[in-house]
C-alpha positions as CSV (number, residue, x, y, z in Angstrom):
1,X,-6.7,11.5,-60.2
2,X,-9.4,13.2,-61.6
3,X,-13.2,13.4,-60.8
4,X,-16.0,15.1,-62.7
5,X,-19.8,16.3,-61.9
6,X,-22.4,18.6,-62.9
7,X,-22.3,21.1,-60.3
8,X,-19.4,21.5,-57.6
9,X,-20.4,23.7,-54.1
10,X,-17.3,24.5,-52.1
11,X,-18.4,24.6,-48.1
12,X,-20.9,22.5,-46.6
13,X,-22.7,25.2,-43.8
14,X,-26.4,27.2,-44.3
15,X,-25.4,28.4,-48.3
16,X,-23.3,25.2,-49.4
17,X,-26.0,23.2,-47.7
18,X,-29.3,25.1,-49.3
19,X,-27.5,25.5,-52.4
20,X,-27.1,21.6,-52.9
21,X,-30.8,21.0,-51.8
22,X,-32.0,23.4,-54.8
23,X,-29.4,22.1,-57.3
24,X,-30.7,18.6,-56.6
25,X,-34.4,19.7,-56.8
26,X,-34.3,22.2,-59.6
27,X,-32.5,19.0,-61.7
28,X,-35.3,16.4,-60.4
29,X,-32.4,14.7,-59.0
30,X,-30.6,14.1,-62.3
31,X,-27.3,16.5,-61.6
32,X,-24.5,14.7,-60.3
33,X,-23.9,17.4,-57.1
34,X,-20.2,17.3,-55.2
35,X,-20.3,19.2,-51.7
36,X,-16.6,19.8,-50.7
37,X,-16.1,20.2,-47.6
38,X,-12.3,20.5,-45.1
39,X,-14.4,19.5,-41.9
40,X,-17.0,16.7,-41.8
41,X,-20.3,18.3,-42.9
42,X,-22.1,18.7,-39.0
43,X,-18.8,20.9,-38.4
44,X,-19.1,23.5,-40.5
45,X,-19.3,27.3,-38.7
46,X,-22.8,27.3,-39.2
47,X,-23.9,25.2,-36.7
48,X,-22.6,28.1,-34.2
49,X,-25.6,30.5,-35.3
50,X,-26.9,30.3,-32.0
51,X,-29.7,33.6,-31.6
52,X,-32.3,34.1,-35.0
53,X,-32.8,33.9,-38.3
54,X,-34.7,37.3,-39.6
55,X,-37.9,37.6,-41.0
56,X,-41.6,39.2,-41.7
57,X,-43.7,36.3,-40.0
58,X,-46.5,38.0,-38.5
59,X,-47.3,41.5,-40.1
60,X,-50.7,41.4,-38.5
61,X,-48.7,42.6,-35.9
62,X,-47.4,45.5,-37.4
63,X,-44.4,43.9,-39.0
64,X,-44.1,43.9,-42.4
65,X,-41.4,43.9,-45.3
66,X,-40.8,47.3,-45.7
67,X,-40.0,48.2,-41.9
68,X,-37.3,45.0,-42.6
69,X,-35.8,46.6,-45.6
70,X,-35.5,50.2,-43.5
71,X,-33.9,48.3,-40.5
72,X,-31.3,46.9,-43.1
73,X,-30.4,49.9,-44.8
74,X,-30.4,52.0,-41.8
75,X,-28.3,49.2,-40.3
76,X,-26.0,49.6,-43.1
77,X,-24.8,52.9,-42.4
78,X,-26.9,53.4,-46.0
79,X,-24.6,51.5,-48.2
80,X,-26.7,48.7,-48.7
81,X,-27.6,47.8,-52.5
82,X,-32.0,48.5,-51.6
83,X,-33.0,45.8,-54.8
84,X,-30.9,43.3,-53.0
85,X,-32.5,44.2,-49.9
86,X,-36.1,44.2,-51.1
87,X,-35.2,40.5,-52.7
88,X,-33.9,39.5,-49.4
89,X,-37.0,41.1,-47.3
90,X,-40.0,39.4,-49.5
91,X,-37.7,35.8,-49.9
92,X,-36.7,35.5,-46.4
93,X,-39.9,34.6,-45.1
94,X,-40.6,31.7,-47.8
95,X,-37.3,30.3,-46.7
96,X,-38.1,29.8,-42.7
97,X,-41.4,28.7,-43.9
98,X,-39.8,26.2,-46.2
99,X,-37.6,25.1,-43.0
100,X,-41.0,24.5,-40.8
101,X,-42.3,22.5,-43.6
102,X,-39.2,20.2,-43.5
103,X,-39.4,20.0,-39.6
104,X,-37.2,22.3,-37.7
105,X,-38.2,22.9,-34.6
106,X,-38.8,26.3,-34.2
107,X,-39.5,27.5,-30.5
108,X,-43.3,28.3,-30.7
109,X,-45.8,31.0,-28.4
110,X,-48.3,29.1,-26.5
111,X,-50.8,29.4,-29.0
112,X,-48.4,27.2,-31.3
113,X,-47.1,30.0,-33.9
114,X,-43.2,30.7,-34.3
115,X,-42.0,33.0,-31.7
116,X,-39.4,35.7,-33.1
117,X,-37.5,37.4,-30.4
118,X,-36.2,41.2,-30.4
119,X,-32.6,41.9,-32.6
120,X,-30.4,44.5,-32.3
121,X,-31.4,47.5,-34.9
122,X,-34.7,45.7,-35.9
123,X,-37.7,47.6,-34.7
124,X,-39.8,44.3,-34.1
125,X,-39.5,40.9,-32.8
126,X,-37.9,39.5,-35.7
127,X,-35.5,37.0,-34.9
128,X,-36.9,33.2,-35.5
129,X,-35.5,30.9,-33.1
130,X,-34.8,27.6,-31.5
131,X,-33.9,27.9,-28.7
132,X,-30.5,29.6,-28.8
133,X,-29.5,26.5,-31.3
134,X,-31.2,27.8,-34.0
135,X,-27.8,27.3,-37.0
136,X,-27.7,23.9,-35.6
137,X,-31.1,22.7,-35.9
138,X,-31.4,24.5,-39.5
139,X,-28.1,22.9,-40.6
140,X,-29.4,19.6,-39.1
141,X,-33.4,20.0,-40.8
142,X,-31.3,21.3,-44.3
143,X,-28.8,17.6,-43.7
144,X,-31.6,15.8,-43.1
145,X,-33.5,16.9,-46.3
146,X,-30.5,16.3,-48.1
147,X,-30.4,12.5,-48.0
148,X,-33.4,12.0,-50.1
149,X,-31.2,13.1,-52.7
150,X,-28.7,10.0,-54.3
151,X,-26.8,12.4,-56.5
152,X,-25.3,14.5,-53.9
153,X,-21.4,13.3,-53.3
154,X,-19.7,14.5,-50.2
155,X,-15.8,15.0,-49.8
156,X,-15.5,15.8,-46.3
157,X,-12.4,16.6,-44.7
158,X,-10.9,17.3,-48.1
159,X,-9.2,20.8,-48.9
160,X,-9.7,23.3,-51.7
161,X,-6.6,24.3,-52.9
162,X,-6.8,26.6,-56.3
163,X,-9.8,27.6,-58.5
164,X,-9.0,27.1,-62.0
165,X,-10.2,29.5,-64.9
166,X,-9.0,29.6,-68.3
167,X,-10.4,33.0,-70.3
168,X,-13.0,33.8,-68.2
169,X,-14.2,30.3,-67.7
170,X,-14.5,28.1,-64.7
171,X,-12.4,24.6,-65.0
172,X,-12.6,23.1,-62.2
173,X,-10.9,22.8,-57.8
174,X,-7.9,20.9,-57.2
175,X,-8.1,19.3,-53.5
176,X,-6.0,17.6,-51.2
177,X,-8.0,15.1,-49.5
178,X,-6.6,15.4,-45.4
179,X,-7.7,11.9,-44.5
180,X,-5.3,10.2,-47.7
181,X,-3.3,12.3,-49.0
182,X,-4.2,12.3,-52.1
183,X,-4.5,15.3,-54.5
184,X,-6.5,15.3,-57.0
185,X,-8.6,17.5,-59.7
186,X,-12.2,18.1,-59.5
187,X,-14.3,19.1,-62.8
188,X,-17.2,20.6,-62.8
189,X,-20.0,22.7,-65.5
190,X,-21.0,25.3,-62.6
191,X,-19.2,26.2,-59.2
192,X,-21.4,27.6,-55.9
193,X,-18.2,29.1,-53.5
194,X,-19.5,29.5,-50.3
195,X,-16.7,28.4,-47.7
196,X,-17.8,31.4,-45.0
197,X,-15.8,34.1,-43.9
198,X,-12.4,35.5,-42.4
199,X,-12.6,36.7,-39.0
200,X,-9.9,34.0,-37.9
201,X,-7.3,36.4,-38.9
202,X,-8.5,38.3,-35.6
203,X,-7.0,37.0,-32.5
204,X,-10.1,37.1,-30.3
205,X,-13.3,36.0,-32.9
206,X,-16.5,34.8,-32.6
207,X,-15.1,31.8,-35.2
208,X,-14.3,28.8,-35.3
209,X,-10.6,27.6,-35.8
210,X,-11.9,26.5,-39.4
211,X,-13.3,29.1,-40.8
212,X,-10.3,31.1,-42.1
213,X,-11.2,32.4,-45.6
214,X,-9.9,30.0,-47.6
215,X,-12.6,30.5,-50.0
216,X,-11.7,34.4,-50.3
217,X,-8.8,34.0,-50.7
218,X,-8.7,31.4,-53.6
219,X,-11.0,33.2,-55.0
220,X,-9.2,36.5,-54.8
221,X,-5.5,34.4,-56.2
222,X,-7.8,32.9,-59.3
223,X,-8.7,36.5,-60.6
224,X,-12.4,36.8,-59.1
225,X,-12.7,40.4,-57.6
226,X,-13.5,41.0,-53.5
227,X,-15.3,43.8,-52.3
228,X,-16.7,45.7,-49.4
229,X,-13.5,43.8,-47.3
230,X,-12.7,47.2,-44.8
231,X,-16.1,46.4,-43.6
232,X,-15.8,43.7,-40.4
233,X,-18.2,43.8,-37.5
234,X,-17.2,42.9,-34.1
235,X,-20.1,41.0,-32.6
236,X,-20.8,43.0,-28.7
237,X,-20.5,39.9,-26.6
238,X,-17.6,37.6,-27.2
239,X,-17.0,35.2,-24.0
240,X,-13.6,36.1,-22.4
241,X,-11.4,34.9,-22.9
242,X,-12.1,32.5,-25.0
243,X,-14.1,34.6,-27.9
244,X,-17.7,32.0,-28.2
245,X,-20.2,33.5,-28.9
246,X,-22.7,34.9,-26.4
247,X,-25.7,34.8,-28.5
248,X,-27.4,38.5,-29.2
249,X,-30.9,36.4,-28.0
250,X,-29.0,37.2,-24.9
251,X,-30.0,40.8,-24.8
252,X,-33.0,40.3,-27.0
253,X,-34.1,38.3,-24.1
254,X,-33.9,41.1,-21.4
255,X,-30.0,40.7,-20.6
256,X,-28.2,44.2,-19.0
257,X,-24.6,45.2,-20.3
258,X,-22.9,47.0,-17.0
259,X,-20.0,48.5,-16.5
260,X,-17.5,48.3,-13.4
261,X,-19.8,51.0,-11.4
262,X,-22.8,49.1,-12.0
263,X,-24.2,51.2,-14.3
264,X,-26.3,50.1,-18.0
265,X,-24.0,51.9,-19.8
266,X,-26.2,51.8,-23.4
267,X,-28.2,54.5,-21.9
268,X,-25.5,57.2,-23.0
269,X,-25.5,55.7,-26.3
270,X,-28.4,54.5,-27.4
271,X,-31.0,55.3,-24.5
272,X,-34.4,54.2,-26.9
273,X,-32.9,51.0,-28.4
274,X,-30.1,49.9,-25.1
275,X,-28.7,46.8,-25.2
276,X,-30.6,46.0,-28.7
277,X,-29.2,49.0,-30.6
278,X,-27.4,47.8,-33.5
279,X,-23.9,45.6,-33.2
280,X,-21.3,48.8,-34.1
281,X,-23.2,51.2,-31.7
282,X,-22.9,48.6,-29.1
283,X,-19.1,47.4,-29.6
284,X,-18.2,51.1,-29.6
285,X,-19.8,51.9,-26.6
286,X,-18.4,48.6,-25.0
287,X,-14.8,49.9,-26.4
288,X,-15.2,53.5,-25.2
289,X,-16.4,52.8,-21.8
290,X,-13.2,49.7,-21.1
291,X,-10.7,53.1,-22.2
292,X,-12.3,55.7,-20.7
293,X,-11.7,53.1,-17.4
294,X,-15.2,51.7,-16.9
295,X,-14.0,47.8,-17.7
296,X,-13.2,45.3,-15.4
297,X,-9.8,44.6,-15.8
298,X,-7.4,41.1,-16.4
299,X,-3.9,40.6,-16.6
300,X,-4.0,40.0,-20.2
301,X,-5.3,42.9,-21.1
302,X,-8.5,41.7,-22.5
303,X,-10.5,43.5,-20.3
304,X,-14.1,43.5,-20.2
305,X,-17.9,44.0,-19.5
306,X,-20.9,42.3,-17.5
307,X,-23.4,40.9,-19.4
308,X,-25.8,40.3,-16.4
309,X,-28.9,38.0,-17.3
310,X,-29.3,37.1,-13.6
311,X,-32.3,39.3,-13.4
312,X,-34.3,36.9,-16.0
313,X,-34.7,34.1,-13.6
314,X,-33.5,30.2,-13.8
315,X,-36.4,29.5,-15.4
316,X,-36.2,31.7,-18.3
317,X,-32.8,30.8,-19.1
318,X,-33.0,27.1,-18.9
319,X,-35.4,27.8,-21.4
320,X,-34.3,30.4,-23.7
321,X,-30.8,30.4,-23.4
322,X,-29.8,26.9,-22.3
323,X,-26.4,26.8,-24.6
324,X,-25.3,30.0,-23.6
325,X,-25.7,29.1,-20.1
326,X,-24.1,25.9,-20.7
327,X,-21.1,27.5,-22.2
328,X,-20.4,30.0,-19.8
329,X,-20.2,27.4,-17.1
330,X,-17.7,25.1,-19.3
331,X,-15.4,28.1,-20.8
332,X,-16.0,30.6,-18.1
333,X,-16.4,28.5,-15.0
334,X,-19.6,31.2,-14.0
335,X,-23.3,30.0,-13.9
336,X,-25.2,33.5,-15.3
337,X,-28.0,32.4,-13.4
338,X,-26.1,33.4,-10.6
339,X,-23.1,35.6,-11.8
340,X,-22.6,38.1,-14.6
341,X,-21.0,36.8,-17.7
342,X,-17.5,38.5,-19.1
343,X,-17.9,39.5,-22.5
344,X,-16.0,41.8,-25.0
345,X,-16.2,43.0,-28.9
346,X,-15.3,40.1,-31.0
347,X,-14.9,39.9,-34.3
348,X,-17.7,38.3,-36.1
349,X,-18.5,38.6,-39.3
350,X,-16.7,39.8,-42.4
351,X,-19.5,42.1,-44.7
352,X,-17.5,42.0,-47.5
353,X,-16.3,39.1,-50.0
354,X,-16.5,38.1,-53.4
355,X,-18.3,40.7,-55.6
356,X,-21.7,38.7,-57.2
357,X,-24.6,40.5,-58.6
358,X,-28.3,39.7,-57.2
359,X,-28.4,36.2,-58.5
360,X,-25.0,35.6,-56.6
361,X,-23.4,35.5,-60.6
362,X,-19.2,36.3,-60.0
363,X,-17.8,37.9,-63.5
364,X,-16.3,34.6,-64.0
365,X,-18.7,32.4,-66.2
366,X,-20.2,29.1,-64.4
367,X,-19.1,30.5,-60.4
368,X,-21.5,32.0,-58.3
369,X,-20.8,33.0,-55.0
370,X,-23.5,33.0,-51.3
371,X,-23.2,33.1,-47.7
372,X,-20.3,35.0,-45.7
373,X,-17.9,34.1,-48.7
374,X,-19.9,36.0,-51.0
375,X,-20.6,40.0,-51.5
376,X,-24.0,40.9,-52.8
377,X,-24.3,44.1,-51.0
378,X,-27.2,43.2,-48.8
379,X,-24.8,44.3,-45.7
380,X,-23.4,47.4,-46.5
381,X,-21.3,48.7,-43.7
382,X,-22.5,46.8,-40.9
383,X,-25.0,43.6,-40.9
384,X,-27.6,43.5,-38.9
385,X,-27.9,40.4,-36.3
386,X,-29.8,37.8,-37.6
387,X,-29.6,38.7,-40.8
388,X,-26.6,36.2,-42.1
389,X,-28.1,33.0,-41.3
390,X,-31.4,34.5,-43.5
391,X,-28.6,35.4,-46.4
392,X,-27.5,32.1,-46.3
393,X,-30.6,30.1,-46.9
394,X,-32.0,33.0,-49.7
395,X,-28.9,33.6,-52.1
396,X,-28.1,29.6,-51.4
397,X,-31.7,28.6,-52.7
398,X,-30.8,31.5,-55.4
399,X,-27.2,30.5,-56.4
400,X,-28.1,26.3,-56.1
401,X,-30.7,26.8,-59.1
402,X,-29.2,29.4,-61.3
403,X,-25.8,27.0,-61.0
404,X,-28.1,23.7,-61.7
405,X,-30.0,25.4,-64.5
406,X,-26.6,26.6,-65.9
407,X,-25.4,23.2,-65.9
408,X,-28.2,21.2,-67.4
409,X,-28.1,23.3,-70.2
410,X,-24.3,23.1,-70.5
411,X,-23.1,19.4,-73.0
412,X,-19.9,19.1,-71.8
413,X,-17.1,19.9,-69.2
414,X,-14.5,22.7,-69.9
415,X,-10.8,20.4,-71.0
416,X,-8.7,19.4,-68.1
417,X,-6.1,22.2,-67.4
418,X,-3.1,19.5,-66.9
419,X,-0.5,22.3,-66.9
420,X,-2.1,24.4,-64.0
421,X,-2.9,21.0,-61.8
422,X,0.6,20.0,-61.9
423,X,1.6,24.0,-61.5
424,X,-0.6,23.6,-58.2
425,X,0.5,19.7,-57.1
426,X,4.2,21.0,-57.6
427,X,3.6,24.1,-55.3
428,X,2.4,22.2,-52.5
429,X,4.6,19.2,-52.6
């Protein structure tokens, strides 16, 4: 079987999602838009993002764009592309903007504005939240948006097998749809990859089971160049032992990391920033302090640190962190308004991935590349918390029009490359 349409967007979480929204509105609704996706849509990894999404939203507070960029490069160990940074810094804030306009409900101050709460390595509030949901109410406000659109197809639960090119030129995706069957060839003018990252290669990750790097790694087998891939962070606070995340809200909220003598340990490391210095300086403290003998030990080896948010009161947390506490009482079996919670380095996110240029353009005419999937060096060596989900929503707003415009201007589809389908339908079968 084969299917065709204007532009095809490989992953359905914050990019894939954004990137379909702007396709659909840059086109005035007259693309035909395919969103493939190997989960059902709600599924996707993004709807873990549980802590902030950064941005400038109140410099009259002394905030402003450049203090974001310096927090990012600094963050980066200095290896950050600074253009890509200063597009991210001044775009970021339209973005979260755009989300309040389309309803998400951000947690607000008393006198009604957003509230942002405190990051690692940012040196201001900057972290927009809700609650400690914030990825699933974004992916839920960008879904919702989405159904004013009639163009937009979605094959969930379908999986992306090979990305066909033919001199330089995208073709089109073959995919084996998990519910059927059936395999099948999908066509398209222009191709948005942005199927996440690949921390699932790491035994204990922040990830979910389905986010594995298929999209890499296709990616990487049809000729399109990764970079930056040494580069993985290892989020501070993974739940042991089953690796959830432990939102960084956590500490941005006031929570202590102590080791086995009771002691806040970041004091030796990072005594200005503490628990909100930025996510390596925090995982290699974590690491040096369980060797040098200053974990808490398990039989499994995966010993670990106190994360101790008892201090903050029920109230607070009910509030503020009501998932977190809601998970550590189903995968821990502790309630951290009365008990410590056990957390470890995790890995987390992957800061390298398919080399793009600012626009998110690959070197392969009509693919572009955003989110976790994507390289646009805004990372450098380490990422900065709350920085990903903001990625996500900018370079998928960015690579969703650039792909649409790219497509109404484009006649006709590329010829179907029978010999490579049945090349790909023979390996699998």
């Amino acid at each position: 079987m084969e299917v065709a349409h204007d532009v095809v967007i490989l992953g359905s979480g914050l990019a894939g999602l954004r990137a379909a929204l702007e396709a659909a509105r840059v086109s005035n609704n007259e693309l035909d838009i395919a969103i493939i996706s190997r989960v059902q849509l709600m599924r996707s990894h993004s709807v873990c993002a549980e802590g902030g999404t950064a941005a400038v939203l109140h410099p009259e507070e002394g905030d402003s764009l450049e203090l974001h960029a310096w927090d990012t490069v600094r963050g980066s160990d200095f290896l950050a592309d600074q253009d890509v940074v200063k597009r991210f810094v001044e775009e970021s804030p339209k973005e979260l903007r755009q989300l309040d306009h389309w309803g998400i409900p951000w947690s607000r101050r008393p006198d009604g504005r957003i509230n942002q709460r405190a990051f690692g390595g940012h040196s201001f509030d900057r972290a927009t939240f809700a609650e400690d949901k914030t990825g699933f109410f974004e992916m839920h406000t960008l879904y919702d948006r989405l159904q004013k659109f009639a163009r937009v197809t979605r094959y969930d639960e379908c999986y992306v097998t090979s990305i066909l090119i033919d001199n330089g030129v995208f073709q089109g995706i073959t995919v084996w749809d998990l519910t059927s069957g059936e395999f099948f060839l999908i066509k398209g003018k222009a191709l948005v990859i942005a199927a996440g990252g690949a921390c699932r290669m790491f035994a204990f990750t922040t990830y979910s089971l389905t986010a594995t790097g298929d999209g890499m790694a296709m990616a990487y087998r049809a000729g399109l160049p990764l970079k930056d891939m040494e580069f993985v962070q290892f989020h501070p606070t993974g739940l042991v032992p089953s690796g959830i995340l432990i939102t960084e809200g956590a500490r941005g909220e006031g929570g202590y990391l102590i080791n086995n003598k009771g002691e806040r340990f970041m004091e030796k490391y990072a005594p200005s920033k503490m628990e909100t210095a930025p996510r390596d300086i925090v995982s290699r403290s974590e690491i040096t302090e369980i060797l040098e003998g200053r974990g808490f030990s398990r039989p499994d080896g995966l010993d670990y640190m106190h994360l101790d948010l008892r201090h903050l009161g029920a109230d607070k947390i009910n509030e503020r962190l009501p998932l977190i506490r809601e998970v550590a009482i189903k995968f821990a079996f502790i309630d951290p308004i009365e008990q410590p919670i056990p957390i470890r380095p995790a890995a987390h996110y992957c800061m390298g991935g398919i080399h793009t240029d600012i626009d998110g353009a690959t070197p392969v005419e009509r693919i572009w590349a955003a989110g976790e999937a994507a390289c646009v060096s805004l990372h450098g060596a380490n990422r900065l918390g709350a920085n990903s989900t903001a990625e996500c929503l900018v370079w998928g707003r960015i690579t969703g029009e650039k792909a649409a415009r790219y497509a109404m201007a484009e006649k006709s589809l590329a010829p179907t490359p029978q010999q490579e389908v049945q090349e790909e339908e023979r390996r699998l079968f």
